[in-house]
C-alpha positions, 0 to 999 in steps of 0.5 A: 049812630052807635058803633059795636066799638067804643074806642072808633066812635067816629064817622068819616065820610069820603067821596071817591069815584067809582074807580077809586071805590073798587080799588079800595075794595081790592085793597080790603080783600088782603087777611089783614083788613079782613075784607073791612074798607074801613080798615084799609083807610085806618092803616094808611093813615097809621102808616102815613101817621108813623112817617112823619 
């Protein structure tokens, strides 16, 4: 698989319920994730990264 970006050439796959799907996606339409889901999980892990 060849991704647009270079520097996010990693794939992580996640099983999740549908529940937790539509939650996600609530969570992606805010501006700064700019409707990306992908973007929602980069964060949280940014976020719970720069708790540590």
């Amino acid at each position: 698989m060849k991704t647009p970006n270079p520097e996010k050439s990693e794939v992580f796959v996640m099983r999740i319920s549908k529940e937790m799907k539509v939650k996600l996606e609530e969570l992606a339409k805010a501006p700064k994730f700019n409707n990306n889901s992908s973007e929602v999980v980069r964060s949280l892990i940014e976020s719970a990264h720069a708790k540590k």
